[in-house]
Structures are given as C-alpha cells and as structure tokens.
C-alpha positions as CSV (number, residue, x, y, z in Angstrom):
1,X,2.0,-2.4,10.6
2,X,0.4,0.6,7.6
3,X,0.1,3.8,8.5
4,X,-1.7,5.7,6.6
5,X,-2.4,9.7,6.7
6,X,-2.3,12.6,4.2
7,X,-2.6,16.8,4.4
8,X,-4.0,18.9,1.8
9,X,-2.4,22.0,1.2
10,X,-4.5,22.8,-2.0
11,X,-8.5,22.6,-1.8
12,X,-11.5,25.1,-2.6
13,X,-12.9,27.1,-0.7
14,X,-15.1,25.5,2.7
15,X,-18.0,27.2,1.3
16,X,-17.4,25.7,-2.2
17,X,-20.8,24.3,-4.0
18,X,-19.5,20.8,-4.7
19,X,-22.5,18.8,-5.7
20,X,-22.1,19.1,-9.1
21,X,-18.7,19.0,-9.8
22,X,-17.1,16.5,-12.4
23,X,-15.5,13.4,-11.4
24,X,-11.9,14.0,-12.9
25,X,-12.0,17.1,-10.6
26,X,-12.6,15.7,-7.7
27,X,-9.9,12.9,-8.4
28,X,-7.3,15.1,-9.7
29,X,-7.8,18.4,-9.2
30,X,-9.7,19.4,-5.7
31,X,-7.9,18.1,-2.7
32,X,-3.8,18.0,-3.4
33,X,-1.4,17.9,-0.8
34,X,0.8,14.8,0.8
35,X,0.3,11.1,1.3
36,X,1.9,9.1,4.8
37,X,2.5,6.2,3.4
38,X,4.5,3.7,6.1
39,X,4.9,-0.2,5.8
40,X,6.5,-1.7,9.3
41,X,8.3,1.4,10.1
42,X,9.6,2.1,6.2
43,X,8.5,5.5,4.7
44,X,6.9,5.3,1.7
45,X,5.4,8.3,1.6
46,X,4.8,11.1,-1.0
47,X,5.0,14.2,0.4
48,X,5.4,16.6,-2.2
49,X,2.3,18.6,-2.0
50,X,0.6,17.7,-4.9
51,X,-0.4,14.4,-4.9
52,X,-4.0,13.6,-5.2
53,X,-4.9,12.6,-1.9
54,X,-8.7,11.2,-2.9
55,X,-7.0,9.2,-6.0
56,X,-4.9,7.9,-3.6
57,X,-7.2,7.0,-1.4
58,X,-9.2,5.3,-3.9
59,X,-7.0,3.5,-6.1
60,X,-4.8,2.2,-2.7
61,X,-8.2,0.3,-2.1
62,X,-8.7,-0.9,-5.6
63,X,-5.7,-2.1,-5.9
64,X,-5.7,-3.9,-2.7
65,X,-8.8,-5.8,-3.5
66,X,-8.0,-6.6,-7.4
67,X,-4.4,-7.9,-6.1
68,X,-4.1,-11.6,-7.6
69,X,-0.9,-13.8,-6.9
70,X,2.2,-12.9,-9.1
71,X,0.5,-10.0,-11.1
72,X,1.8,-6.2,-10.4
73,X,-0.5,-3.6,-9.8
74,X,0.6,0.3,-9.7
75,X,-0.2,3.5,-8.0
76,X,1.1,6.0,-10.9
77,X,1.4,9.8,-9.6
78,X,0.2,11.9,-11.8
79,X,2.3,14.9,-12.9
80,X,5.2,13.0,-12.5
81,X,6.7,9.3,-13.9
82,X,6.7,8.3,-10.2
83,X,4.6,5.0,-8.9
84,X,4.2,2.4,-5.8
85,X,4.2,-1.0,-7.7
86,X,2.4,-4.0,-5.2
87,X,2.8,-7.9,-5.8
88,X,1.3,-10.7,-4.1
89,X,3.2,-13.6,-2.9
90,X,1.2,-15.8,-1.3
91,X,-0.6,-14.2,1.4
92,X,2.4,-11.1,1.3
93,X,2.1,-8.3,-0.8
94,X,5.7,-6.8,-1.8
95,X,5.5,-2.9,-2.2
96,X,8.2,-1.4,-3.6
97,X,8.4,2.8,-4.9
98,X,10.2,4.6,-8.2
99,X,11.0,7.0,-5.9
100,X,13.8,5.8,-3.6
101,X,12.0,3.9,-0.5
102,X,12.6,0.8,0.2
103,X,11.1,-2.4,-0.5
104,X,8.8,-3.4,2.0
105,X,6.4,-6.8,2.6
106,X,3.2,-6.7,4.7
107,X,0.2,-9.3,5.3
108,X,-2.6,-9.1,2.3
109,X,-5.4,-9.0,4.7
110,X,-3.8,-5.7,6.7
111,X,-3.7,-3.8,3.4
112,X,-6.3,-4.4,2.5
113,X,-8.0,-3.5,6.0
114,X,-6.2,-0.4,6.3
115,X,-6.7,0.6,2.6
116,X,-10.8,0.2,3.0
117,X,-10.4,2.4,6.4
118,X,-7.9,5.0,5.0
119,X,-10.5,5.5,2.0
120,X,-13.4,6.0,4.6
121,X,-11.5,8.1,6.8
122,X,-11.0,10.4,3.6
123,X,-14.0,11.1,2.4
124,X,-15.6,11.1,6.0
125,X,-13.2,14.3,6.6
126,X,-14.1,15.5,3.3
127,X,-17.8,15.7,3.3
128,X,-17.7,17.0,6.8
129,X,-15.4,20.0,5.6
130,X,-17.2,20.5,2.2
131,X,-20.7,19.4,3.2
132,X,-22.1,19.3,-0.1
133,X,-19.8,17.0,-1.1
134,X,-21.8,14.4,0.2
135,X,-24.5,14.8,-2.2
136,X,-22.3,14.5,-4.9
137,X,-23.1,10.8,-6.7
138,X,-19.4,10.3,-7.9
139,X,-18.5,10.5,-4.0
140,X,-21.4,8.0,-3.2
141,X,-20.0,5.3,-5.7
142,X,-16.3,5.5,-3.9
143,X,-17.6,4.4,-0.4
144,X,-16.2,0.2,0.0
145,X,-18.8,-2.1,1.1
C-alpha cells in the first residue's frame, strides 16, 4: 500500500497573481515544504522542508508511466545529491532512497494509480488556494489524462 502526502511550509502569498509566472518557478521555487512518501508501511519520505512538492508530484507520475522493465529511473532532490531510484521487475517496481530508507517493492499498477492521484490531488489544492493558478498554461499541461 503508497501513501502519499506532502505540507508546504514555503509558498507566496494566497493573494499572489500567478497566471503568469514561469515554469521553473512553479516547479522549483513556489510551493517547498515535505513529501510522505510510504511503500507497505516503510518511510520513504523527505521531510526536510524544502523539497519541491509540485516537482515531486510531477515527476513521481512521469516516472511511473515511462518505467520499462530493468531500466532505473530517478527522483533527484534538488539542492541536495539525494534521489529515490525505481526499477521494474516484472510487474514489481523496486524503490530504493540515497537517503537511508529501506528498500521497498510494490505492484506497477498501484504506483502508478497513486502517482496519477497524488499529482491531481496537488494541483487540485493548489489552484483552490492560489486561484489564479489555474489559468496558468504550464499548470494545464501537468494535469494526467
């Protein structure tokens, strides 16, 4: 079972006008704070109050739908030489951390399932805080099909 979750502890202002701003801000810049990360009741997370939660959100996703069998894919935090490396075996993607959690295995099809619904679930919140967020087209072309 994944659980995922996050809090951001560093974000503009709620009345912030953020229709226009770039896309490397919004990925890397806007909304810091800490990813829950758990796999089958091993803690994964990153909760160091700077982690990009949208990135996260995004590239979790990505990664789960561009897995391919035997090839690693990475999470790499920025500001740090930290990462969450994923390999699929079969139908079993191994997730193992840099940072001292343990290696965990969980079904392909629930990652990715709870990677599309974790990304949804952050930008939902997002654009119902910051309202003009949602009219901002780097935000439109992060939403999975």
């Amino acid at each position: 079972m994944i659980t995922l979750g996050y809090s951001i502890e560093k974000a503009p202002p709620k009345n912030a006008d953020l229709r226009e701003v770039e896309d490397s801000d919004i990925h890397y810049d806007l909304f810091l704070g800490d990813i829950v990360f758990q796999v089958n009741g091993s803690d994964l997370s990153a909760r160091w109050g700077w982690v990009p939660v949208l990135d996260f959100a995004v590239c979790l996703y990505r990664i789960s739908e561009s897995l391919r069998p035997g090839v690693c894919e990475s999470f790499e935090f920025t500001e740090s030489e930290h990462r969450i490396d994923f390999v699929l075996n079969g139908d079993i993607v191994e997730v193992r951390t840099t940072y001292g959690a343990p290696f965990v295995c969980v079904s392909h099809v629930e990652l990715r399932a709870s990677a599309k619904q974790f990304l949804r679930q952050v930008i939902d919140e997002l654009e119902s805080s910051y309202t003009t967020l949602r009219h901002n087209p780097f935000i439109r072309r992060l939403y999975p099909e």
